[in-house]
PyMOL Python script that loads the backbone (N, CA, C, O; Angstrom):
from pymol import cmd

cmd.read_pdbstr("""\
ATOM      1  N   UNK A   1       0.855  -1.171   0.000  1.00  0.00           N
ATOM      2  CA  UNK A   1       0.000   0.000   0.000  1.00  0.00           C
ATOM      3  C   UNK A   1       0.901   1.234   0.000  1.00  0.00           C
ATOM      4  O   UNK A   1       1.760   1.349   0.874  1.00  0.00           O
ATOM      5  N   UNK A   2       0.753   2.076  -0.861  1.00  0.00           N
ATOM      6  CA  UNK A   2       1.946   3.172  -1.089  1.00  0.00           C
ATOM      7  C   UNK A   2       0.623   4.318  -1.092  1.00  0.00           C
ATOM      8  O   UNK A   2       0.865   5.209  -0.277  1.00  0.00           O
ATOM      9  N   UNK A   3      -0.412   4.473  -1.644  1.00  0.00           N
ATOM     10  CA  UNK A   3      -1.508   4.972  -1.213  1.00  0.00           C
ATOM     11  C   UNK A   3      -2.508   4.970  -1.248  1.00  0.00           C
ATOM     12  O   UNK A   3      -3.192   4.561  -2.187  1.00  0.00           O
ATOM     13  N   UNK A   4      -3.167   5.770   0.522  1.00  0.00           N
ATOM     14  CA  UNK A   4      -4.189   5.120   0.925  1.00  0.00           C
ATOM     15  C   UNK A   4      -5.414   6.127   0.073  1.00  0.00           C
ATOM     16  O   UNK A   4      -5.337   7.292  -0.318  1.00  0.00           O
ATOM     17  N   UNK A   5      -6.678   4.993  -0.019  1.00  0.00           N
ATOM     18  CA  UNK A   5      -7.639   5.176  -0.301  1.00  0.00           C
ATOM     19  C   UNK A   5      -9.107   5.417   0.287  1.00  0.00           C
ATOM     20  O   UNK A   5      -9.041   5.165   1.490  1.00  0.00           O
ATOM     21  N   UNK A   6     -10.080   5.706   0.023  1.00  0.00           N
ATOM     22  CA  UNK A   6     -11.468   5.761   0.845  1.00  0.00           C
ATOM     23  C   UNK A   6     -11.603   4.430   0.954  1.00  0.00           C
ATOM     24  O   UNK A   6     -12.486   4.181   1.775  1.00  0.00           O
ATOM     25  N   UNK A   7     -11.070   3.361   0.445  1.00  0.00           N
ATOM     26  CA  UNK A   7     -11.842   1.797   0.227  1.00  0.00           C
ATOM     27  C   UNK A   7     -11.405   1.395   1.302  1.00  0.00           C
ATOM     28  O   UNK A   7     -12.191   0.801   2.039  1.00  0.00           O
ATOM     29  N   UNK A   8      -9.989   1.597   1.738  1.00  0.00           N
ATOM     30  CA  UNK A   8      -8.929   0.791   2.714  1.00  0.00           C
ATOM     31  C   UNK A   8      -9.319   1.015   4.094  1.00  0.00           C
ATOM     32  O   UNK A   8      -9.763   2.034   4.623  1.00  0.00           O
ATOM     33  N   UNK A   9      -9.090  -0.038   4.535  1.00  0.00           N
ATOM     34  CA  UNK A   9      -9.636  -0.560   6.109  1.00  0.00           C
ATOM     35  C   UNK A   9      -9.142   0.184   7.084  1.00  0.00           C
ATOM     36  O   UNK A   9      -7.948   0.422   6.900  1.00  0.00           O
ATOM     37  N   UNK A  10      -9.470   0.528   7.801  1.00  0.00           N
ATOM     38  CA  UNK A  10      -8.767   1.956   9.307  1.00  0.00           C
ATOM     39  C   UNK A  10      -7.758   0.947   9.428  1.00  0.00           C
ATOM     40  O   UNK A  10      -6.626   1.371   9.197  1.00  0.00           O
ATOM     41  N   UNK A  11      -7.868  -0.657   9.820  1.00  0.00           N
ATOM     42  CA  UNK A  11      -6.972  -1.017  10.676  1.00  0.00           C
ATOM     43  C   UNK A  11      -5.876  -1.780  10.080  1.00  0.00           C
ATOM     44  O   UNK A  11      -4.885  -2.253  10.636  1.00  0.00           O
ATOM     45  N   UNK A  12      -6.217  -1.815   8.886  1.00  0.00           N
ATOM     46  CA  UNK A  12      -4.759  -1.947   7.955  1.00  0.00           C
ATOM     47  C   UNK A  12      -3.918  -1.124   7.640  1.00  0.00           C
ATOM     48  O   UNK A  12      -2.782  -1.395   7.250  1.00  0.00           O
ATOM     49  N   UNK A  13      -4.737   0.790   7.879  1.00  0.00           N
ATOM     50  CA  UNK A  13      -3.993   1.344   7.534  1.00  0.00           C
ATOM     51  C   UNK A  13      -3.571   1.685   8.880  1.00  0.00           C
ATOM     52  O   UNK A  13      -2.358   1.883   8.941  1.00  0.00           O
ATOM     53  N   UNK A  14      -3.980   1.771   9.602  1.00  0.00           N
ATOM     54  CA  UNK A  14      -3.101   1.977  10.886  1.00  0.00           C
ATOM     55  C   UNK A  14      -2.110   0.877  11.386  1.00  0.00           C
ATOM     56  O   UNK A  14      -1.316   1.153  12.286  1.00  0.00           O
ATOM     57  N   UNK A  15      -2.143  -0.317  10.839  1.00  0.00           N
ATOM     58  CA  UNK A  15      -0.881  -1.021  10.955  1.00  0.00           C
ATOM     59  C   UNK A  15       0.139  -0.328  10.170  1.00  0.00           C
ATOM     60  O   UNK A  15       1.082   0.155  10.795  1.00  0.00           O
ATOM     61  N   UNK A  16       0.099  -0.198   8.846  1.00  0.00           N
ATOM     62  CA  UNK A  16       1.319   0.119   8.199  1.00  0.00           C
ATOM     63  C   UNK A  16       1.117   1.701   8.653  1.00  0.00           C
ATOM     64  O   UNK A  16       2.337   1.697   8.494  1.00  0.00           O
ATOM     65  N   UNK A  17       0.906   2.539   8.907  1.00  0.00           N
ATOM     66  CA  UNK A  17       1.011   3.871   9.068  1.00  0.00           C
ATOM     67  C   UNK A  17       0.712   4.091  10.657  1.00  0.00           C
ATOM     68  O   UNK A  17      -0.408   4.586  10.781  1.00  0.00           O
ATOM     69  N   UNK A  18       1.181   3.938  11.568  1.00  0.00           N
ATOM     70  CA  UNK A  18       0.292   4.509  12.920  1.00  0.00           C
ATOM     71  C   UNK A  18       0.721   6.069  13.408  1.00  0.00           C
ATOM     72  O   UNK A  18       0.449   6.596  14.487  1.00  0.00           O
ATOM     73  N   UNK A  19       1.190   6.425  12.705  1.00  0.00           N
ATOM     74  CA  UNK A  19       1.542   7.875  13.170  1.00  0.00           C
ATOM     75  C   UNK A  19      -0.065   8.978  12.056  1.00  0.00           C
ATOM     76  O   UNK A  19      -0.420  10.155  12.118  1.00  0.00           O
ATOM     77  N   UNK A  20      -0.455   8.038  11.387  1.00  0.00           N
ATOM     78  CA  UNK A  20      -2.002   8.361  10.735  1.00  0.00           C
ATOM     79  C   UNK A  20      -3.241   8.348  12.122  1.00  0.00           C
ATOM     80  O   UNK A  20      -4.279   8.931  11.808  1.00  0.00           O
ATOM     81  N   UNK A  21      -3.230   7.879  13.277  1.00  0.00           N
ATOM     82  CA  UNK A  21      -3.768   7.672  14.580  1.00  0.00           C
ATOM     83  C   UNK A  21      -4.794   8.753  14.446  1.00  0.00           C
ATOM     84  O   UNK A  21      -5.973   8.813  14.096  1.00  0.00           O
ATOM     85  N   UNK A  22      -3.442   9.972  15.064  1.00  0.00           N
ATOM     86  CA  UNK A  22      -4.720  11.281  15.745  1.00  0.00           C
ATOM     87  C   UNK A  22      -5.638  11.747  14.133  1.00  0.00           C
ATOM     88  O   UNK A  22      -6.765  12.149  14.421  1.00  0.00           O
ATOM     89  N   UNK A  23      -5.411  11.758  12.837  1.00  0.00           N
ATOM     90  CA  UNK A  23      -6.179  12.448  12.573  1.00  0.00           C
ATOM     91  C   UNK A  23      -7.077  11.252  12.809  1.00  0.00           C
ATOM     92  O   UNK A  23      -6.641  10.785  11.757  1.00  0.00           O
ATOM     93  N   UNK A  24      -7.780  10.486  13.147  1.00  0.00           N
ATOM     94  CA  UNK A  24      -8.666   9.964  13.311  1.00  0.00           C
ATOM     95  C   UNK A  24      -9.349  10.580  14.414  1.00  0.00           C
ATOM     96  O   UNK A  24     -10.557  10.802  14.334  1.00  0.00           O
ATOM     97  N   UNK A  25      -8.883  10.788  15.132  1.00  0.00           N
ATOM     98  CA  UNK A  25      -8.866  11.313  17.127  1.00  0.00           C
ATOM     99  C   UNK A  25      -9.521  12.208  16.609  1.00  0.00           C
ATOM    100  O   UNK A  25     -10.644  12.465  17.041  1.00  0.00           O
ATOM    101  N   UNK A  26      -8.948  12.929  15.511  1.00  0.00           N
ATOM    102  CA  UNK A  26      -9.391  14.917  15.107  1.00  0.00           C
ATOM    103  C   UNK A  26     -10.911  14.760  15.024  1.00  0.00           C
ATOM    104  O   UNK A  26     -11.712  15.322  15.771  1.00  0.00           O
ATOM    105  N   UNK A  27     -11.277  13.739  13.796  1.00  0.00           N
ATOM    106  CA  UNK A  27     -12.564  13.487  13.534  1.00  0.00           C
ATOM    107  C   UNK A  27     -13.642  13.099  14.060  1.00  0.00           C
ATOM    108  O   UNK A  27     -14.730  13.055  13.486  1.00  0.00           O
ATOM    109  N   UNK A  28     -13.342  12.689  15.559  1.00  0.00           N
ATOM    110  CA  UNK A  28     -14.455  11.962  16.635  1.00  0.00           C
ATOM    111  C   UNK A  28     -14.003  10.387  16.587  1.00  0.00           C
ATOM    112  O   UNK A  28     -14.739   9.629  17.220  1.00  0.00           O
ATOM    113  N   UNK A  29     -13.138   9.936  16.067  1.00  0.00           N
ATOM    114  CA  UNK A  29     -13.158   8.334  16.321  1.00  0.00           C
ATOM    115  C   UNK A  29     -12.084   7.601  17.220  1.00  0.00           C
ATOM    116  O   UNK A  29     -10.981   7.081  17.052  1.00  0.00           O
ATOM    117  N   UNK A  30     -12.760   7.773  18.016  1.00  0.00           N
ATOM    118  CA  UNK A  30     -11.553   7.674  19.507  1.00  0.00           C
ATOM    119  C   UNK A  30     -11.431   6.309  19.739  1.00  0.00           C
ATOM    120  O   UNK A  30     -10.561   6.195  20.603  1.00  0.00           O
ATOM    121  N   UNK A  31     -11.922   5.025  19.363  1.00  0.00           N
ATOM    122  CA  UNK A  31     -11.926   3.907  19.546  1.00  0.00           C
ATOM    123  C   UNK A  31     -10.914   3.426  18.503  1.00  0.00           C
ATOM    124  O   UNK A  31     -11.572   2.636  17.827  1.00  0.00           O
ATOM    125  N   UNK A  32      -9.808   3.463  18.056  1.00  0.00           N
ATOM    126  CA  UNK A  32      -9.027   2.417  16.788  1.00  0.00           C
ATOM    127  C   UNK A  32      -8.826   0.909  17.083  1.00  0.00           C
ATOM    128  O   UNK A  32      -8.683   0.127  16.143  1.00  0.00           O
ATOM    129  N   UNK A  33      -8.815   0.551  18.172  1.00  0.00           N
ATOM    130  CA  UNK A  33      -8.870  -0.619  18.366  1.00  0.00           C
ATOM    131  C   UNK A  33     -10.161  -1.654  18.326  1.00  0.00           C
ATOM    132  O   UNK A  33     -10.217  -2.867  18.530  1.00  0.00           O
ATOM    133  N   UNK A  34     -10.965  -0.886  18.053  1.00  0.00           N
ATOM    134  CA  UNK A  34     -12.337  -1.349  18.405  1.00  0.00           C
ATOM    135  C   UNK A  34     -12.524  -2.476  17.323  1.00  0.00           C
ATOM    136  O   UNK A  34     -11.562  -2.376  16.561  1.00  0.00           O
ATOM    137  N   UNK A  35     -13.351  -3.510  16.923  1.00  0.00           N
ATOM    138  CA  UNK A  35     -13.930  -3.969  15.616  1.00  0.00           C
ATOM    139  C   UNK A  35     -14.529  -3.512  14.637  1.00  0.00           C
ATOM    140  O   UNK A  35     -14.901  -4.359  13.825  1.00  0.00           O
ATOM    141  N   UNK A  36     -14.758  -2.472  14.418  1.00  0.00           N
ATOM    142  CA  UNK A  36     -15.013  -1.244  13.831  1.00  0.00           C
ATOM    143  C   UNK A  36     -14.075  -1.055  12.833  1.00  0.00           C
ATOM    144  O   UNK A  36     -14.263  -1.506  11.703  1.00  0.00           O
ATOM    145  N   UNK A  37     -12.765  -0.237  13.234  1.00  0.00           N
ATOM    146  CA  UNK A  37     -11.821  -0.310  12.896  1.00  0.00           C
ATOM    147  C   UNK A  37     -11.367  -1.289  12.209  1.00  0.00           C
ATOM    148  O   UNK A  37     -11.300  -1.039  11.006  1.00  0.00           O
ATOM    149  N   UNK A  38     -11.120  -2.038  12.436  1.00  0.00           N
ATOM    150  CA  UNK A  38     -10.070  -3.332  11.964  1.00  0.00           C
ATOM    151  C   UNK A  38     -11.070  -3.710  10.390  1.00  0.00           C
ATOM    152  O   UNK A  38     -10.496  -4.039   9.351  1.00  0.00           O
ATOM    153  N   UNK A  39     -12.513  -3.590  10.487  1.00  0.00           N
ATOM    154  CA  UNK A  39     -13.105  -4.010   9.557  1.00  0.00           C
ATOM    155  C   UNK A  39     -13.803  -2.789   8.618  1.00  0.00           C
ATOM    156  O   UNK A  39     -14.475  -3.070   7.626  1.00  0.00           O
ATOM    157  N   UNK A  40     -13.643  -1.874   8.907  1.00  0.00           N
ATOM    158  CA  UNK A  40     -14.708  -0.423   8.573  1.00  0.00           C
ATOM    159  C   UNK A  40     -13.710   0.191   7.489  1.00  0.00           C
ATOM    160  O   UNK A  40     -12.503   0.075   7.700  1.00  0.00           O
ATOM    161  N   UNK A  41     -14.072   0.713   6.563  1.00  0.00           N
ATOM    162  CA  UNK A  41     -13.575   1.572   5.422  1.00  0.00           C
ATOM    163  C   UNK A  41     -12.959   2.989   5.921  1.00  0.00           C
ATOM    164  O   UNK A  41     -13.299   3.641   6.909  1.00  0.00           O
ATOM    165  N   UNK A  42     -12.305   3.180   5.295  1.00  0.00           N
ATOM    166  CA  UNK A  42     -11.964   4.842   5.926  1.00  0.00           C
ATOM    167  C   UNK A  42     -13.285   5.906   4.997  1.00  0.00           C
ATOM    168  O   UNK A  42     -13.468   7.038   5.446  1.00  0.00           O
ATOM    169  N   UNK A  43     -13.938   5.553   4.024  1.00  0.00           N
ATOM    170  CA  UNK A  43     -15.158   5.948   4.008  1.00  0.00           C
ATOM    171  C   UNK A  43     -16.506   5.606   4.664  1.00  0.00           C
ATOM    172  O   UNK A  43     -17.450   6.366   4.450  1.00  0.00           O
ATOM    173  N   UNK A  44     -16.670   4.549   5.426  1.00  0.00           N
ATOM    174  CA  UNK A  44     -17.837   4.300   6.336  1.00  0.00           C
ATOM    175  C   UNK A  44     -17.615   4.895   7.807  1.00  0.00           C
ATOM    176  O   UNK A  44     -18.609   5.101   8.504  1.00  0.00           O
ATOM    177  N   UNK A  45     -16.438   5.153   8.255  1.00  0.00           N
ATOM    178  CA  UNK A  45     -16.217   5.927   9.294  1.00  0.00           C
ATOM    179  C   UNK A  45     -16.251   7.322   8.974  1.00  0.00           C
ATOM    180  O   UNK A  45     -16.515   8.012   9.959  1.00  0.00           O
ATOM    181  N   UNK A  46     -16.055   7.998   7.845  1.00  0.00           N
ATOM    182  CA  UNK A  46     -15.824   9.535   7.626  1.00  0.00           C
ATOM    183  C   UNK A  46     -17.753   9.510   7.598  1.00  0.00           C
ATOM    184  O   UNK A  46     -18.217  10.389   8.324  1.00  0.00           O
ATOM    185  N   UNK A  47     -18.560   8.854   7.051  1.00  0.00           N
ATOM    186  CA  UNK A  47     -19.728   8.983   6.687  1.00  0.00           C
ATOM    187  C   UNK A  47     -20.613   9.177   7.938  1.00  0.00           C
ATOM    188  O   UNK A  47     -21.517  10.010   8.003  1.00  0.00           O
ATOM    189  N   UNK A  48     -20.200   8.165   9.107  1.00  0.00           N
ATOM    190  CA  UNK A  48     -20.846   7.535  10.036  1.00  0.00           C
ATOM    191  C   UNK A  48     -20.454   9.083  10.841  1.00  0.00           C
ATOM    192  O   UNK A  48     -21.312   9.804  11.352  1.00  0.00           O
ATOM    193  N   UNK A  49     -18.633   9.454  10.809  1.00  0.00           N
ATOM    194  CA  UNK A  49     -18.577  10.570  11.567  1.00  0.00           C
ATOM    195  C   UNK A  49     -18.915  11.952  11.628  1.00  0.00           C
ATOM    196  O   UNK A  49     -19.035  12.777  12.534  1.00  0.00           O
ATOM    197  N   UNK A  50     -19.066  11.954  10.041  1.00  0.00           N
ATOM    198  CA  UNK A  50     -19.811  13.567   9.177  1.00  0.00           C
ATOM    199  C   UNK A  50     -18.312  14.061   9.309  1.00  0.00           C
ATOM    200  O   UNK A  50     -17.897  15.041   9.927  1.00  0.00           O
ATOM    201  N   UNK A  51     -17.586  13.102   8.549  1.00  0.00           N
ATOM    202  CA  UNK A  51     -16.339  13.830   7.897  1.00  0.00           C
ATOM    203  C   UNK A  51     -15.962  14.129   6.647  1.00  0.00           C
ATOM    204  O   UNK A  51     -16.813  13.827   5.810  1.00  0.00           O
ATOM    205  N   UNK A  52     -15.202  14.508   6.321  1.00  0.00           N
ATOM    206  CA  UNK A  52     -14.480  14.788   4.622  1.00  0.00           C
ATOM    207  C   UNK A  52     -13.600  13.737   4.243  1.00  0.00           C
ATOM    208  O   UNK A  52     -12.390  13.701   4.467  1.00  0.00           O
ATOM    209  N   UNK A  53     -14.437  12.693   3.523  1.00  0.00           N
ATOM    210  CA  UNK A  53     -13.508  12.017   3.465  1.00  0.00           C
ATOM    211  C   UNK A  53     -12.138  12.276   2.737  1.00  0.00           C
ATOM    212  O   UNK A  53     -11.114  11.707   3.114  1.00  0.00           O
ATOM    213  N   UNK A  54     -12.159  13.371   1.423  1.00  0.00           N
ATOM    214  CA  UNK A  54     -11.206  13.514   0.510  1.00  0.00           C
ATOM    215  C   UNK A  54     -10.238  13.594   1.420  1.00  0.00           C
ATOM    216  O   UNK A  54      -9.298  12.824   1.619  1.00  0.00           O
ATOM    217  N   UNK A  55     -10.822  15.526   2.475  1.00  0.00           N
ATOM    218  CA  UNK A  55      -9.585  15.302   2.646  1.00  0.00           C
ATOM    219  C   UNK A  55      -9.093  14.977   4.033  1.00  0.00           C
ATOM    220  O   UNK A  55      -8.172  15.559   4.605  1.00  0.00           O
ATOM    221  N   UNK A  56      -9.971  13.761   4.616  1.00  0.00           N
ATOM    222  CA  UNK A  56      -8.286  12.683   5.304  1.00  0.00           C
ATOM    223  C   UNK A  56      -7.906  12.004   4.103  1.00  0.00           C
ATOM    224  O   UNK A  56      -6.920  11.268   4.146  1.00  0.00           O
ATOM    225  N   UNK A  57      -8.476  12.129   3.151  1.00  0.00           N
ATOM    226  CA  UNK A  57      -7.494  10.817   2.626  1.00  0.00           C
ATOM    227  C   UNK A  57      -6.559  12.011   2.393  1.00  0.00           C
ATOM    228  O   UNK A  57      -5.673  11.942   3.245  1.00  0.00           O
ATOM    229  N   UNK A  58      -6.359  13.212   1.498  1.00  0.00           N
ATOM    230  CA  UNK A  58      -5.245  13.685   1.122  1.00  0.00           C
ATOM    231  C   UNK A  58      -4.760  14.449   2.364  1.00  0.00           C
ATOM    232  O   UNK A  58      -4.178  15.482   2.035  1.00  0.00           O
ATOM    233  N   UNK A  59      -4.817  14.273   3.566  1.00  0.00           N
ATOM    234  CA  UNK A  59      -4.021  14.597   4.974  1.00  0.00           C
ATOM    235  C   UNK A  59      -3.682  13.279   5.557  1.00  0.00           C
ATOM    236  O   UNK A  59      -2.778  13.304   6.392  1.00  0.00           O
ATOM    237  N   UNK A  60      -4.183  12.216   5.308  1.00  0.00           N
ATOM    238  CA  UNK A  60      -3.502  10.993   5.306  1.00  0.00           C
ATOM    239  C   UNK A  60      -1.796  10.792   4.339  1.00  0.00           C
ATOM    240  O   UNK A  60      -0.672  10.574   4.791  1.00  0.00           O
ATOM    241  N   UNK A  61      -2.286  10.990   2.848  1.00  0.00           N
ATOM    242  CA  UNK A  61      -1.295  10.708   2.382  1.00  0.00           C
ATOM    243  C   UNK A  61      -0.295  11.463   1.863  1.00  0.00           C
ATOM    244  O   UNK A  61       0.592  11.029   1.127  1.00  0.00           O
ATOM    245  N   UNK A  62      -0.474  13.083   2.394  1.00  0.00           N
ATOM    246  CA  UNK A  62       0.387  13.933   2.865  1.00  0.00           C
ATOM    247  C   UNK A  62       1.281  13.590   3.848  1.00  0.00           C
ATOM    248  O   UNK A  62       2.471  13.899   3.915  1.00  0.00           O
ATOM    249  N   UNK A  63       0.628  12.932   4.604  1.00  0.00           N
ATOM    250  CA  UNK A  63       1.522  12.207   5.640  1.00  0.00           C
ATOM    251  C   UNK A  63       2.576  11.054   5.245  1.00  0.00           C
ATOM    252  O   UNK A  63       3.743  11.033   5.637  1.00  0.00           O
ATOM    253  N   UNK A  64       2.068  10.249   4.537  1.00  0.00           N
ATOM    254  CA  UNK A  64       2.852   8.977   4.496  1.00  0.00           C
ATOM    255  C   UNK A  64       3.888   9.598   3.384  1.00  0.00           C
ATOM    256  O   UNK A  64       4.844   8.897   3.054  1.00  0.00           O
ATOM    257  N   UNK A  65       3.767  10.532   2.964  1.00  0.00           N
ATOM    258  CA  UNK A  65       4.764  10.747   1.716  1.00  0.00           C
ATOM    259  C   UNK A  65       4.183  10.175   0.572  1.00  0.00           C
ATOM    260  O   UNK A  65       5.083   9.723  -0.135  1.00  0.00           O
ATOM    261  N   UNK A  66       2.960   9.978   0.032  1.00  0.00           N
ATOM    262  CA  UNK A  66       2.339   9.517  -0.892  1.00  0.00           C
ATOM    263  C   UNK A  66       2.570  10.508  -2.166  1.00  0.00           C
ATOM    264  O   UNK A  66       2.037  10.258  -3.247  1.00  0.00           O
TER     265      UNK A  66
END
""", "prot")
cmd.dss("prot")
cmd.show_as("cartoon", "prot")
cmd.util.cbc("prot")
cmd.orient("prot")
């Protein structure tokens, strides 16, 4: 995964990326460990949270060096 997408799983991407964490925190989703996470889209959580998804994804992969 070189970059992340709306499709990709919170908790895959927080394995390979965990310094990606707080913007999650930013958005209201304070649980990453939860089952949620591990199985949930980074678009079903932006939806569920009334976030943008674009842009975490492009403050996500601003981050990783994408």
């Amino acid at each position: 995964m070189n970059t992340v997408t709306k499709n990709d799983i919170i908790g895959d991407v927080l394995d390979k990326y965990p310094q990606v964490a707080p913007f999650f925190f930013e958005m209201g989703m304070h649980c990453l460990g939860c089952p949620s996470a591990r199985g949930e889209s980074i678009e079903q959580a932006c939806q569920l949270h009334g976030a943008d998804v674009d842009a975490l994804i492009n403050k996500i992969n601003e981050a990783i060096g994408a």
